[in-house]
C-alpha positions in Angstrom: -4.5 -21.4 16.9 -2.4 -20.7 19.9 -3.2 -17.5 22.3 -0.3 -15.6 21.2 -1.2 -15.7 18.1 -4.5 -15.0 18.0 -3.4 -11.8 20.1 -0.9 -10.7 17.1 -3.7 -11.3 14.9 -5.9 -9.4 16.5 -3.5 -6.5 17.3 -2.8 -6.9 13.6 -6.4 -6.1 12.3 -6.2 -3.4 14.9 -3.4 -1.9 13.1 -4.8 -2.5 9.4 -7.9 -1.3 10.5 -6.2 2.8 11.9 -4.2 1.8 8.9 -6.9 2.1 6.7 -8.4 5.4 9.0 -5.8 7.1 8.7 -5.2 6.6 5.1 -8.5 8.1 3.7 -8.3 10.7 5.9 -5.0 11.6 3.8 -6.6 11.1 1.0 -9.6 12.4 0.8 -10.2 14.8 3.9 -6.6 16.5 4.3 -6.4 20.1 4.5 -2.5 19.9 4.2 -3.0 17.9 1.1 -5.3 20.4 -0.5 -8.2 18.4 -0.2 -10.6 20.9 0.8 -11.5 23.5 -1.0 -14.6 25.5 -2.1 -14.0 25.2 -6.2 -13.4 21.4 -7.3 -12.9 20.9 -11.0 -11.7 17.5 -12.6 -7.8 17.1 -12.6 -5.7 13.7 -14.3 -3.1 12.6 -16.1 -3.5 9.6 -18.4 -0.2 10.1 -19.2 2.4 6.7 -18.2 5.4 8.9 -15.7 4.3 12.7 -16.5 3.8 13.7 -13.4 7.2 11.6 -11.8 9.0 13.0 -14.4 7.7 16.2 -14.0 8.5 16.6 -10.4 11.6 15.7 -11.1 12.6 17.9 -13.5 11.2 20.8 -11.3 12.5 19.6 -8.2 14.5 22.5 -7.5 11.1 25.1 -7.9 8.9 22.8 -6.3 10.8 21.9 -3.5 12.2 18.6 -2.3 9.3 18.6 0.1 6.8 18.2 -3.0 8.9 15.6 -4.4 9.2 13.2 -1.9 5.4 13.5 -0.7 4.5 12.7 -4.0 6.9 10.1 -5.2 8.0 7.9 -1.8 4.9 8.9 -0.1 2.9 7.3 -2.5 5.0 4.6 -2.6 5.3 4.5 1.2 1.1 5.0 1.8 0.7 1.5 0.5 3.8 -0.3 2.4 1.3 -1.2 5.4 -1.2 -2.3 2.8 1.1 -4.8 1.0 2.5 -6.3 4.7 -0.5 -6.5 6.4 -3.0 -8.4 3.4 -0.7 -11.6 4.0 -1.0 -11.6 7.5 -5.1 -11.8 7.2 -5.7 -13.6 4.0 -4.3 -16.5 2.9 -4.6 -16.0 -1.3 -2.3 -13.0 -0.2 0.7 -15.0 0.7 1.7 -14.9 -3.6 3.5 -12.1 -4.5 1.4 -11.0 -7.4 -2.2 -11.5 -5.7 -0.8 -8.9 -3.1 0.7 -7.0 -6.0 -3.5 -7.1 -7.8 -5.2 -6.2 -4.4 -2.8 -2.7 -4.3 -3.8 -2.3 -7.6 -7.1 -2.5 -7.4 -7.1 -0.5 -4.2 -5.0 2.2 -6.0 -7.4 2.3 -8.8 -10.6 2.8 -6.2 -8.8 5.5 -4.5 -7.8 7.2 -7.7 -11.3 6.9 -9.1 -13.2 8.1 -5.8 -10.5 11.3 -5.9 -12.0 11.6 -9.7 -15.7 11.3 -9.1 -15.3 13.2 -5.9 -13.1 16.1 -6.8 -10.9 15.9 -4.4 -6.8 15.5 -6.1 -6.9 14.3 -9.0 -6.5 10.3 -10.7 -3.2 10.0 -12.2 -1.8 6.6 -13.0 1.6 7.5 -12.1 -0.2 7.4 -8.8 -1.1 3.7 -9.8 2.5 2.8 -10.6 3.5 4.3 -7.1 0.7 2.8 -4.6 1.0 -0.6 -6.4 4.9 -0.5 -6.1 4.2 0.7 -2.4 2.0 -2.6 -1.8 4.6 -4.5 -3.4 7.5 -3.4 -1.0 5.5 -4.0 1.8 4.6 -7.6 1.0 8.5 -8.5 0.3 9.6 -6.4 3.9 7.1 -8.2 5.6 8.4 -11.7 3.6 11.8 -11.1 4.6 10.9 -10.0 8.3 8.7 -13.3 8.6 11.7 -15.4 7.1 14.5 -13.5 9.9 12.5 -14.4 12.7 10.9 -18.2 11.3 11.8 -20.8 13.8 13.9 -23.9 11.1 11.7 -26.0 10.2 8.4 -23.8 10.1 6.2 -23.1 7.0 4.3 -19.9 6.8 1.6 -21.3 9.2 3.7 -22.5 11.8 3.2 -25.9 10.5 6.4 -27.5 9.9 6.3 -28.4 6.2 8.3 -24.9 5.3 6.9 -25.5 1.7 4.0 -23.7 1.2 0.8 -25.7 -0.4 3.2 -29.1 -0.6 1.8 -32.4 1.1 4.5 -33.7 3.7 6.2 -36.9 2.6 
């Protein structure tokens, strides 16, 4: 591995790393997020799109300030997440292994908000961070393919077909 690269990688787990910081902070430790306060009790919705829907419908008394922290910033938490697993791990570079990992991350964070009191699990939460992981993994696949030199595969090496033996 060349120098230069090594230095993006490294500047890259940099990143992923605050990334990560600065995301539980958000989410569990947020004072602007109501995630402090004296009197926890248990809040969830099982139900598929209730809350979407409902801030939605009630967009004009909640404010659009409401509805686009909740919907796109959900969505837009897990962007970062979704570009920057490819970049370190090399099972990440399919789609829908990217697609699992925000899953799975989603449904830790949910759960730890649960256990923890602090918001509430809601699975159109779920939908939202894993649709957030998703977008970032294609932005960051159309970036790469912009600025790939012709010829190069995803490691630089020169087959451009990922997982294929040159001929």
């Amino acid at each position: 591995m060349g120098v230069i690269k090594k230095r993006r990688r490294l500047a890259a787990g940099i990143l992923f790393i605050l990334y990560f910081i600065v995301l539980f902070y958000f989410l569990f430790f947020s004072e602007e997020l109501g995630r402090t306060y004296s009197e926890r009790t248990y809040h969830y919705n099982l139900v598929p799109f209730k809350e979407i829907g409902r801030f939605i419908r009630y967009r004009d008394i909640l404010g659009p300030k409401a509805v686009l922290l909740n919907i796109f910033g959900n969505v837009a938490a897990f962007l970062p997440f979704g570009a920057f697993l490819p970049i370190f791990y090399r099972r990440c570079r399919r789609f829908w292994i990217t697609a699992l990992y925000s899953f799975e991350l989603s449904l830790v964070v949910e759960s730890l908000q649960l256990v923890f009191k602090v918001g509430s699990f809601d699975v159109d939460d779920l939908f939202l961070n894993t649709l957030g992981g998703m977008l970032g993994f294609l932005v960051c696949r159309i970036y790469r393919d912009m600025w790939k030199k012709p010829g190069e595969g995803l490691d630089g090496g020169g087959s451009g077909i990922e997982g294929k033996k040159k001929l």
